[in-house]
N, C-alpha and C positions, 0 to 999 in steps of 0.2 A: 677492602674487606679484611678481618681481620686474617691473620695468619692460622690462627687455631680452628677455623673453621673445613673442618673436613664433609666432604662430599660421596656418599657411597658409592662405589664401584659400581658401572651399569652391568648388567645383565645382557648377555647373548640376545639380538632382534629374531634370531630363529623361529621362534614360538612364543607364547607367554608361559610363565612359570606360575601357575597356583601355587601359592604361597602360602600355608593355613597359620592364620597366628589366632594367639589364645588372646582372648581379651581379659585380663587376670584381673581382678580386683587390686585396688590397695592393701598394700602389706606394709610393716614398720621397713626402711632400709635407714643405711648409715650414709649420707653425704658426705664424702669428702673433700676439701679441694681439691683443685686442678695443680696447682702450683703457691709457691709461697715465696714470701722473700724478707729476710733481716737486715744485715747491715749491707749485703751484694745481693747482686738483682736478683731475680726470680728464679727458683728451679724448681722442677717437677716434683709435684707432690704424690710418691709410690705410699698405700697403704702398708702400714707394719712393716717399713726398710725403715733400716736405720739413717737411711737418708733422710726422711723425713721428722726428725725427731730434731728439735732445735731448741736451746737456752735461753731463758732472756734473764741478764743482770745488768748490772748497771751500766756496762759498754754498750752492750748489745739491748734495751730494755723493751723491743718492739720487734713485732711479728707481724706482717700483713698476707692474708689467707684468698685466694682467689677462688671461687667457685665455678670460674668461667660460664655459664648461664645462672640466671637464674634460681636460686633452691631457696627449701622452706624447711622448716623445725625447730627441735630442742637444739641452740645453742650448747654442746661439751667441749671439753680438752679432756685429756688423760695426764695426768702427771705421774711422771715417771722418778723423780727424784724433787727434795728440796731442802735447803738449809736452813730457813726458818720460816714463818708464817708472813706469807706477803697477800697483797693485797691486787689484781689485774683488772685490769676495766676492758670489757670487751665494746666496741663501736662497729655497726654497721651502714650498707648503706647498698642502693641498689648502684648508682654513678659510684666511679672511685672518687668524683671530684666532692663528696658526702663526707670522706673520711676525715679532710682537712676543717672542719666543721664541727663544733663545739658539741653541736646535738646530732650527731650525724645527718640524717638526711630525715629527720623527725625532730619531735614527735609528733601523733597523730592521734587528733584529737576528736574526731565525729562518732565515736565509738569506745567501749572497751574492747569490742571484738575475739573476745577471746584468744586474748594474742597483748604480746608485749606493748603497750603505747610509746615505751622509751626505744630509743637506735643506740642509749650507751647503758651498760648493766655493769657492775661493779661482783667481783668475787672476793670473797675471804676466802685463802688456800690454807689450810693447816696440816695436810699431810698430804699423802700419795695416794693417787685413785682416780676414779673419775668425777669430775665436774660439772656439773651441768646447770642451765637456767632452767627456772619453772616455768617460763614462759616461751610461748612460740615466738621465733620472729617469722615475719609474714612473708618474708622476701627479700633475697639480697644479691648480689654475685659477690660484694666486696662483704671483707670484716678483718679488725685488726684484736690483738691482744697485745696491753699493752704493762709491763711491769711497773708497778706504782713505788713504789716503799725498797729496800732496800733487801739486801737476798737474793739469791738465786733459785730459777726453777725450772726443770727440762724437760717438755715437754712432748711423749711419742702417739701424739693421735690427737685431733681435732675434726671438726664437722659439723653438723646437725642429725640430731634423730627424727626421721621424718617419717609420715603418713602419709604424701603428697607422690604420685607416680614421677617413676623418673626414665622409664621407656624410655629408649634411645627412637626419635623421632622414623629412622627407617623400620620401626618395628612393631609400630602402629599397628591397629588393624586398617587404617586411612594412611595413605602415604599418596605425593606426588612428588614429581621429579622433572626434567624438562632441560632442552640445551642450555637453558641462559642458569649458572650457576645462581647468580643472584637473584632470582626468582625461585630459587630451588630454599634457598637462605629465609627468604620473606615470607614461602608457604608455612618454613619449620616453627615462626613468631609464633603464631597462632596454636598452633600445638602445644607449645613447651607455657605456654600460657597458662589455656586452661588446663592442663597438668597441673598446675601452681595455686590456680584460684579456686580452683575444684576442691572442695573440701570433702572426703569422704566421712559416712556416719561412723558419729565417733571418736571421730580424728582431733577435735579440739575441744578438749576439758575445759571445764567451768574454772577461772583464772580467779575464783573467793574459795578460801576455804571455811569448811563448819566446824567449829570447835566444840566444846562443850562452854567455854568462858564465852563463845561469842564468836564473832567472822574473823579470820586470820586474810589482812588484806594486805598484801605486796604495792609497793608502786606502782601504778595504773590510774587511766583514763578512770573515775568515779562513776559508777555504778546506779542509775536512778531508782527509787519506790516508785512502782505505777498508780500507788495510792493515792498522792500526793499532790495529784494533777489538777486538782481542784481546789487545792489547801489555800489559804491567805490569811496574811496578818498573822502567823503563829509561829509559835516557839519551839524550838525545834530541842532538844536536850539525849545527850547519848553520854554513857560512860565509856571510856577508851584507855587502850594502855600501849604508848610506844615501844616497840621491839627492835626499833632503830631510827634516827634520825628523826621522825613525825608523822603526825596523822591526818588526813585529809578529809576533807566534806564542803558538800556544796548545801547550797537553800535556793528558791525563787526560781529554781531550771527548769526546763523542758523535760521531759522523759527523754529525750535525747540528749538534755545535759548541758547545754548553753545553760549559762546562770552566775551567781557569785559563788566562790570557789574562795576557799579557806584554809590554810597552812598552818599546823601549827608546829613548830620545831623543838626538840631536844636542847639541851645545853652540851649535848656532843659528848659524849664522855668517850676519852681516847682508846679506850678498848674494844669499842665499838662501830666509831666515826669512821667509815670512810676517808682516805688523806684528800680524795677529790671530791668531794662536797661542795659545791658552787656557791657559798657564804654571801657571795651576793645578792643571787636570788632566792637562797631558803637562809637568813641567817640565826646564828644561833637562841636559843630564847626568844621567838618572834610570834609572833601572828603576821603569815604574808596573805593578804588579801585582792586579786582579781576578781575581773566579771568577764565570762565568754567562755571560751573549751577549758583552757589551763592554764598555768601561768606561764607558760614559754610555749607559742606555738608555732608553727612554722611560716616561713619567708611568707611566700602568698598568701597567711591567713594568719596575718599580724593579731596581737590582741592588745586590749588596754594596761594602761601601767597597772603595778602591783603596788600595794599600799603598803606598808609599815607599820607594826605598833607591837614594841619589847615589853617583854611579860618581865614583870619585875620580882621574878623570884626565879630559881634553877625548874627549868623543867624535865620531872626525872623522865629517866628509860626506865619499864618495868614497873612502874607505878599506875592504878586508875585513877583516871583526874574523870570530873562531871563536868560535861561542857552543855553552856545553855546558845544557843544564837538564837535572839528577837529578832522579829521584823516591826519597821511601822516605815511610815510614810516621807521620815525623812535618812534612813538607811537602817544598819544593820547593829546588832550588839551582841558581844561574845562577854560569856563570862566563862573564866576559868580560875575555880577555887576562889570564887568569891570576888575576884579579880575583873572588874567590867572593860570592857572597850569597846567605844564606839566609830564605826565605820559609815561615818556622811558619805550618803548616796551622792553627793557635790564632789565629791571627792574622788571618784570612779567613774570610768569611760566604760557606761552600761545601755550599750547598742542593745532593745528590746528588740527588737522588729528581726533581727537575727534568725536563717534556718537553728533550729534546735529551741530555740526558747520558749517561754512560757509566756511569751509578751508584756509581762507584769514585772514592774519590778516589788511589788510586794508579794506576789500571789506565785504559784509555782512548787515543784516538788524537792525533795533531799536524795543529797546521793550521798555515799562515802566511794575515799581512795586516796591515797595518800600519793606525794611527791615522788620521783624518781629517783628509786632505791630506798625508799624510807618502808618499812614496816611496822603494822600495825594492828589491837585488836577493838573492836566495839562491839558494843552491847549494850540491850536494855534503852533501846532507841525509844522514847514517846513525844509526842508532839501535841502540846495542848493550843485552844483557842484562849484570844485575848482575855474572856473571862473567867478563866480556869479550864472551862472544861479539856477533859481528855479526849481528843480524839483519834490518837494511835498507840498503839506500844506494841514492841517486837523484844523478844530478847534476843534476836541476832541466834538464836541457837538450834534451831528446826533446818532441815534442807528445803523449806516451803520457801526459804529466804532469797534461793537462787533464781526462782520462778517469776516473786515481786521485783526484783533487779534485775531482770533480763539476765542474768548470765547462768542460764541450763546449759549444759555439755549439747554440743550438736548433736541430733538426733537424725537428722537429715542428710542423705547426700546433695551436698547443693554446691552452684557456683558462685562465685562475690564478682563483687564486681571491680575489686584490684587483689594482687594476690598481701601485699602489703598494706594497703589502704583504697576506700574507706573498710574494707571488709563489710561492709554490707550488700545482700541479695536485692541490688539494685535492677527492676524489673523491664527497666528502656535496654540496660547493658547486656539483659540476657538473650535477647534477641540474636544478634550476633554470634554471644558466645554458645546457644545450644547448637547454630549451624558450624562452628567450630568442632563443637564436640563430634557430630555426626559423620565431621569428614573426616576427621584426625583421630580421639583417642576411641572413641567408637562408644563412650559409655552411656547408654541412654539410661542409669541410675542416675547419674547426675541431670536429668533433662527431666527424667521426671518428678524426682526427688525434689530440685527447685523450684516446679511448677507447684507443685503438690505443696508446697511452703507457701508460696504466694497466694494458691487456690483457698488455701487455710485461711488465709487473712482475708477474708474479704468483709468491707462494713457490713453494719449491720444496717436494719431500716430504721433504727432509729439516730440514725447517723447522716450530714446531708451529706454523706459520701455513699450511698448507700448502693450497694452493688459490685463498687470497684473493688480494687487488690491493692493490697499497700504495698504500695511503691519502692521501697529501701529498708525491710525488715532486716533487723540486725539478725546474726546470729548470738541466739542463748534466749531472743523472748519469747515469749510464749503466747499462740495465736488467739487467748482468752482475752489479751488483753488488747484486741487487734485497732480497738475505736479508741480506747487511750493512746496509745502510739500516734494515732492518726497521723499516719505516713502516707499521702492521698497526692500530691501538689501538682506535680506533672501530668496534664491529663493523659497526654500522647501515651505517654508509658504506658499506658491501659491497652493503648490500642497495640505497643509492642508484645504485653504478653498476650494477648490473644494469640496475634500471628504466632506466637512460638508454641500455643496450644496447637494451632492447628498444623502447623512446620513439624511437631512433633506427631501429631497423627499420621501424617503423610509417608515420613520417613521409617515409624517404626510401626505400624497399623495394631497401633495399642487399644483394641478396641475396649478393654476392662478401664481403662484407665480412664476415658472418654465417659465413658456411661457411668462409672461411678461419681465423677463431677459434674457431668453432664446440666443439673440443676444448678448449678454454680457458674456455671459456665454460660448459661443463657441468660441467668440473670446479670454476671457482669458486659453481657455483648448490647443487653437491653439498656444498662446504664449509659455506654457509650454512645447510641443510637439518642439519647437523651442531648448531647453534645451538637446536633446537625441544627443547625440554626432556621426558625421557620421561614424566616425572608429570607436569608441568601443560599440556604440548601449548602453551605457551608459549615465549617468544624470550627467551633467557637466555645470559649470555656467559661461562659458565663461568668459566675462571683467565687466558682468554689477552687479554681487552680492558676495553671499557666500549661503553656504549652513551651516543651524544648526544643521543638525542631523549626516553631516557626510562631506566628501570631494567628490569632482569633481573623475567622478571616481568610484565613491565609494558603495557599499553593500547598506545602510541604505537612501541617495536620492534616490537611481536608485530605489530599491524596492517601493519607498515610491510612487515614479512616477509612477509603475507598478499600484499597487494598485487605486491610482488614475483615470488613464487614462480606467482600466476596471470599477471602479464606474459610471465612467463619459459615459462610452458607451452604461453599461446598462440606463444610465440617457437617453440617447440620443434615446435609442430604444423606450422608454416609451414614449417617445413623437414625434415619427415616423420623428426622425434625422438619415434617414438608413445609410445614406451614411458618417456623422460624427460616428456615432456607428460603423460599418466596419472599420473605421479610427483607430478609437482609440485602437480597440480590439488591430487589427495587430500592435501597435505598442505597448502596453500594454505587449500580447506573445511576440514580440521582444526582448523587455529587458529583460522577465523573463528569457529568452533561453541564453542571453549576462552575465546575472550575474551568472547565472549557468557554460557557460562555461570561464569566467574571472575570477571569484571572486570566488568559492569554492576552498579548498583547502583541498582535500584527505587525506594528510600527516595525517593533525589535525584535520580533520572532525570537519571543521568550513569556516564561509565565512570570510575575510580579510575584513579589514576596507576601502582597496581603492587597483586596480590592482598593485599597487605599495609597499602595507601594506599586502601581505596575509596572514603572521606568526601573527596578529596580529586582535585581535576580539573584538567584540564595542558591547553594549548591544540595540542599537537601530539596527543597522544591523540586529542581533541574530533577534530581535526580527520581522522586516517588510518582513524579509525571511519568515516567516512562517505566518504572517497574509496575506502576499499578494497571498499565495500557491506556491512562486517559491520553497521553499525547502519541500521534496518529507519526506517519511516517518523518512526513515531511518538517510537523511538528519538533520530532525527536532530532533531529538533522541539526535543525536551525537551532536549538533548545544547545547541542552540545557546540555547536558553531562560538557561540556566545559566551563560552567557558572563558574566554581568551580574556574578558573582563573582571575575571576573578581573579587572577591568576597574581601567586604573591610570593617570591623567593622559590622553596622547593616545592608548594603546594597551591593550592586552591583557597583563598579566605571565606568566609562562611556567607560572606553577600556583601555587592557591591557598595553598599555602606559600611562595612567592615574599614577600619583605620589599616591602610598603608604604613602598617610601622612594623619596628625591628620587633617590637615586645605583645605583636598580633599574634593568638594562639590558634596554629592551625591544627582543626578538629580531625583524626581520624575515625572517630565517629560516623561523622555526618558523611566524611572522602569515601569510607567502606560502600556504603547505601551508592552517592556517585560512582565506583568501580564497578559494583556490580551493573546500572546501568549502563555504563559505555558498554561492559562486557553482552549485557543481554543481547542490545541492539547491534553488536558485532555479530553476536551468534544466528542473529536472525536475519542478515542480511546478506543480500546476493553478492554486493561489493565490498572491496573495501574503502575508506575514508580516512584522507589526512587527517579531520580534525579527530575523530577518535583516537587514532593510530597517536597523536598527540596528546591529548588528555592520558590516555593509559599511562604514557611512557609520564608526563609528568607524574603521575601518581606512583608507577612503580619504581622508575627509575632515578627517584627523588624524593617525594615524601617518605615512603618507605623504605625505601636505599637508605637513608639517613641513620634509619632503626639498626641497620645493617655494619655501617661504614665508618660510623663515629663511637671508636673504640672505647672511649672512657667512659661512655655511656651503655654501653652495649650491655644488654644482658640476657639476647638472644629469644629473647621475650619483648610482645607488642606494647608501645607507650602509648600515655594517656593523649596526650596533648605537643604538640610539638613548637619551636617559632620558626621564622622564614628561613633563618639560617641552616635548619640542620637540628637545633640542640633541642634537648631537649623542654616543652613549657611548662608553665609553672613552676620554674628554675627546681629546687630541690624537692617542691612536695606533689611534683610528678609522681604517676604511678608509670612504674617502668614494666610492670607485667597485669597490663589492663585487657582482659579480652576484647573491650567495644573499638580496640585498635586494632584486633586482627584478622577481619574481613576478607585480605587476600586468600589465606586459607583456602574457605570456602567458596569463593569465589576461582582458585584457580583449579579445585577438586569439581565444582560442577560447571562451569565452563569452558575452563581452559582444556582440561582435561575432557571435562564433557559430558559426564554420567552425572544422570538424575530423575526421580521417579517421575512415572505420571500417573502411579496408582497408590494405592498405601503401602507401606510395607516393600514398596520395591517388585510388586505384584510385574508391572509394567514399568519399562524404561526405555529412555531414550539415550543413544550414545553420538551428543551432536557438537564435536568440540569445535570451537571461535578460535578460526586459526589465521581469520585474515587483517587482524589490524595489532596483534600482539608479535613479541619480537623471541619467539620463538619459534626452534624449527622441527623436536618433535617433544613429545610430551609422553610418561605413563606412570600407570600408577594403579591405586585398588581402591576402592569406595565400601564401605561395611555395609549390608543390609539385614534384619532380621532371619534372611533365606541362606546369609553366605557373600562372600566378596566378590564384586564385578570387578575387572583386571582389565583395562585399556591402554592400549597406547596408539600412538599414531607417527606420523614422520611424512617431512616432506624432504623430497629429494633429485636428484637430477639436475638438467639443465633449466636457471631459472626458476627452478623450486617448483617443477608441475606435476612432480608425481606424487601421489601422497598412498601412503599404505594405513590402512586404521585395523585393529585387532579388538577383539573382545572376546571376554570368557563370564557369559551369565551363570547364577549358581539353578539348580533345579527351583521346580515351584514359578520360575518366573521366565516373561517372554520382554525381549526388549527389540529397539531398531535403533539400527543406523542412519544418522540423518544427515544430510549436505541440503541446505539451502540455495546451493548455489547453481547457475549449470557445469556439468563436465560433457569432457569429448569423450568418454568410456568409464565404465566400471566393469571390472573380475569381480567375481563372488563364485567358489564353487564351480571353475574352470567356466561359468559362462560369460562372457559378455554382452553387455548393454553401453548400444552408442550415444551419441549426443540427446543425453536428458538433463532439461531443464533446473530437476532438482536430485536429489539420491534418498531413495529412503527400501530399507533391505530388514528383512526380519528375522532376529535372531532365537531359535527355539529352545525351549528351556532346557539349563544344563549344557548347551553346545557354545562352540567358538565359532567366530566367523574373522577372515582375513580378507580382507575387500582392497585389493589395486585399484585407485583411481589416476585418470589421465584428468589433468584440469587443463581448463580451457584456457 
């Protein structure tokens, strides 16, 4: 573990302490590192000591900045002195292994995101003060500055200015804690996560600016017209005037922006140039021409070559040039200043069939955005059909403009579903990450805030998506343009955010929120309900998606629907929807009855991946058989028995078809859903079980131990994707602070620990902590409710481990009990004893504490 990892001092087992913490909103702070280091190693980075104040010239030209977790913002320094105007490039990256890396650990290409798409930015310093980037970075622990040009500069203050909470994890209104330090480490991923990815309204400004000449556009991922989604065959024409290096624009793209992407560069003029300008891939005088996100994209999401073709004249800085790009059928033609060039579609590795695209290569919409560090302004955009006519014109000068581009200033509190990438309100991811929030930062603005986003989007009927929520809405578009987007693919996700409608009823008894959507909400439960297949009473996505967790068919949707549609009916009960609640139940038992008699398979005492896969077992199946209760005791037994054939270096692979390899990506995704099942059926069981007691420990003690242990990736924040070994997958364009990674969290705030409602609102609870298959020996902590913080802990102790003490403090307004599954030889409560019962269940009155001694058997 790493050494910087401190552990809070426990607290006296006397009594429990009420603890009252403020659940404060986002406020602007100053991040600064942790420590730094120049030419000798690392030292402590003290805010405003002159310790921390370092030079870099030409001996010394580099500085590397540690943030020790995870942080987010405005990129500054402070300069404190300089001897002439130099030139610094700042590089980040969440791994340090990023910084050795041309592009750091980017860039990131599925979004603008309101947020930097580049990891390296370039400064011009001309005097003394502060400096700052206009753009957020999304996430980092590492970042370097690094002295370009010649000069000295000394620099007393660097950081970021943030929006993003930085609550020191013990100070949560959700906090857990427990003997096994490292488990104490795995709960805090999850917190300092959604901290990270949680965007509060407000927090991230529109990354175009409005001029009165036109859009003033920095280096960035390109911007789509929702207009334009239908356009083909036409000619796209904008006037533009470089303000550094070149100007960017695509044609033929998706609204999400796959498409051909165009470069057009400067002749550099040295007053301006940047000295690190990558001349190979923007060079001087050029038109550089790609098809797909950008022209450099990252490791795991390689793109096509880049075309070539020198403009045979200087192309000025501060000059407007008119540029035309044609389409026709056998590629593209750019004119600038009368100047043609054509780009054969032969010429270009143009994958249509691509997420983000418009499938056409002639048909499709325009974006602007220019290359990395290059700036820019345009105007006066129209776009005519092949016969003349006009069919668009913008002058680029209304604020209406940020609306048609997606990039409006968030208006939402909402979570993403990486804090660095993709930055999109990805609605499978939020599933997870609202039960994060609920146990850790406490903020149900962000839970409903993102709900309230997705709820917004839902198609229209004249749409075949019609009902659902789109699935990956960026932040900045606007929910008018919800059927242009059409962001639909994943069915399941549908069925995730339900559950988190209804996970968020339960936990916060929002009952305004509920009934204000409440129309919306039926109709998207009714769309899904659409999905049960008439012959097999299974979850099947017909022609209009796919399913992430499993196949049409298949163990892991069908359940996951199961699950769902009985959320969704106790939701419907709760607000006297009798006759949707009836609905849904009966079809809810339905499939359980259909996946039980299709999909189990005796042989192996295991459910099949799809009626067509039964030899074969998937750990998200495993795992929504036993959360939804279709698999029965013995079921559940045999079902984790079985795990032992997944099992792949530190984790679980996603089903026994999965490749036995080094470069296999193992999902913490899917391992969260499986954690919390091992844990359920621990908590609900009289004994304990090797093979759970094993499965946990592989998951804790290894897939996410890794998140832990492996320094140079660490950043105390949950990852996307991992491989067998420990590192992290999808080598550098991993997301290193992914919520749908940190599961534990809330998995060890409501079972380990043990507190969780069984009414809305925390009305009723149950205090039942799974203490026999996990490799701790006592546990405590606070749980937020709408009424006020429940405060548990428990402890086993003695000879043997047979004694166990469990404490609780419910807040008023609510009644909760104590639960044991299991038998003991005696319980205290309240100086009485009770001998040999079978199970323990004691009730706690609202506002009071109970200390309960048990003797186990």
């Amino acid at each position: 573990m790493p050494s910087y990892l401190g552990l809070v001092a426990p607290v006296l087992w006397g009594s429990l302490v009420l603890t009252p913490l403020v659940n404060a909103q986002s406020s602007e702070t100053i991040v600064r590192p942790t420590r730094y280091r120049t030419n000798a190693g690392f030292r402590d980075y003290t805010s405003h000591a002159q310790s921390s104040c370092f030079t870099l010239d030409q001996q010394s030209p580099l500085v590397t900045l540690d943030y020790g977790t995870e942080a987010a913002g405005f990129p500054f320094f402070d300069v404190d002195s300089i001897t002439s105007a130099v030139q610094i490039e700042a590089k980040y990256s969440e791994p340090y292994t990023g910084l050795s890396e041309p592009f750091g650990d980017g860039p990131f290409d599925f979004a603008n995101g309101l947020s930097n798409t580049f990891r390296v930015e370039t400064f011009n310093v001309t005097s003394t003060g502060r400096v700052e980037s206009p753009f957020i970075q999304g996430g980092q622990r590492w970042q370097y500055l690094k002295l370009l040009t010649n000069g000295t500069i000394r620099i007393c203050g660097a950081g970021l200015r943030s929006l993003n909470d930085r609550t020191a994890v013990d100070q949560l209104p959700g906090y857990f804690e427990s003997s096994n330090s490292l488990y104490n480490e795995i709960w805090a991923l999850g917190a300092r996560t959604v901290q990270q990815a949680c965007i509060a309204a407000g927090a991230a400004p529109s990354t175009w600016e409005i001029a009165e000449d036109g859009v003033y556009l920095r280096g960035q991922q390109p911007a789509q017209s929702v207009k334009g989604a239908s356009f083909d065959n036409y000619t796209l024409a904008f006037d533009t005037k470089i303000i550094r290096g070149g100007t960017g624009w695509k044609v033929v793209a998706g609204v999400a922006g796959y498409g051909a992407y165009f470069v057009l560069t400067s002749e550099y003029p040295q007053e301006s140039t940047f000295v690190n300008v990558n001349k190979t891939v923007v060079p001087p005088n050029s038109l550089a021409v790609g098809y797909g996100w950008n022209l450099v994209n990252q490791i795991s999401l390689t793109s096509g070559k880049v075309n070539y073709y020198p403009i045979p004249f200087d192309v000025k800085e501060d000059e407007w040039y008119r540029i035309f790009t044609f389409i026709n059928a056998t590629g593209y033609g750019v004119t600038v200043n009368e100047t043609e060039i054509f780009v054969p579609l032969a010429t270009l590795q143009t994958p249509t069939g691509s997420i983000g695209g418009s499938g056409s290569l002639t048909g499709g919409t325009w974006g602007f955005g220019p290359y990395q560090d290059q700036v820019a302004l345009v105007k006066d955009v129209e776009v005519h059909a092949q016969n003349g006519t006009l069919l668009y014109h913008n002058s680029m000068t209304s604020d209406s403009v940020l609306e048609e581009y997606g990039v409006l200033p968030n208006t939402h509190s909402i979570c993403l579903d990486g804090a660095k990438r993709d930055r999109l309100v990805w609605s499978g991811d939020f599933f997870p990450t609202h039960r994060i929030v609920q146990t850790s930062t406490g903020r149900d603005d962000f839970i409903s805030g993102t709900l309230e986003y997705l709820i917004d989007r839902q198609a229209t009927s004249s749409s075949v998506y019609d009902g659902l929520f789109s699935m990956s809405p960026q932040m900045g578009q606007s929910a008018k343009y919800t059927d242009v987007y059409s962001s639909f693919g994943l069915l399941d996700y549908q069925f995730f955010t339900l559950a988190a409608v209804a996970g968020y009823y339960k936990h916060s008894d929002d009952r305004a929120f509920i009934q204000k959507y409440w129309s919306q909400i039926e109709r998207g439960v009714e769309a899904v309900v659409q999905l049960i297949d008439e012959q097999t009473g299974l979850a099947v996505t017909g022609n209009i998606g796919a399913f992430f967790t499993g196949s049409s068919n298949g163990t892991a949707p069908s359940a996951l629907l199961a699950y769902t549609l009985a959320e969704m009916a106790n939701l419907a009960a709760a607000v006297n929807a009798t006759d949707s609640a009836k609905s849904w139940t009966h079809h809810a038992e339905s499939i359980k009855e259909a996946v039980n008699q299709q999909l189990w398979n005796p042989q192996l005492g295991t459910y099949g991946v799809d009626i067509n896969t039964l030899d074969e077992q998937a750990i998200a199946g495993s795992a929504w058989v036993i959360l939804s209760g279709i698999a029965n005791v013995t079921q559940t037994q045999s079902t984790i028995a079985a795990l032992s054939s997944l099992r792949l270096g530190i984790g679980y692979k996603s089903s026994t078809s999965t490749a036995n390899s080094s470069s296999t990506n193992l999902a913490p995704f899917l391992s969260g859903f499986l954690l919390e099942a091992l844990f359920q059926a621990s908590r609900d069981s009289a004994k304990a079980s090797a093979e759970r007691t094993t499965a946990i420990s592989v998951l804790l003690d290894q897939l996410w131990a890794a998140m832990v242990t492996e320094d140079q990736y660490y950043t105390g924040t949950a990852w996307e994707y991992l491989y067998p070994d420990g590192r992290p997958g999808l080598d550098l364009y991993t997301s290193h602070a992914h919520p749908w990674g940190g599961a534990p969290t809330f998995v060890f705030s409501e079972y380990v620990l043990g507190v969780q409602p069984t009414s809305p609102g925390f009305a009723t609870w149950t205090f039942q902590p799974a203490i026999l298959d996990v490799n701790v020996s006592w546990a405590r902590g606070r749980v937020p409710t709408p009424r006020g913080s429940i405060q548990a802990s428990w402890r086993l102790s003695g000879s043997n481990k047979k004694s166990l003490q469990l404490q609780v403090c419910g807040p008023k307004q609510t009644k909760g009990v104590i639960s044991l599954p299991f038998a003991v030889k005696s319980y205290t409560v309240d100086g009485k004893t009770e001998a040999n019962k079978s199970q323990v269940e004691i009730a706690v009155s609202s506002g009071s504490c109970a200390d309960v001694r048990v003797s186990l058997q």
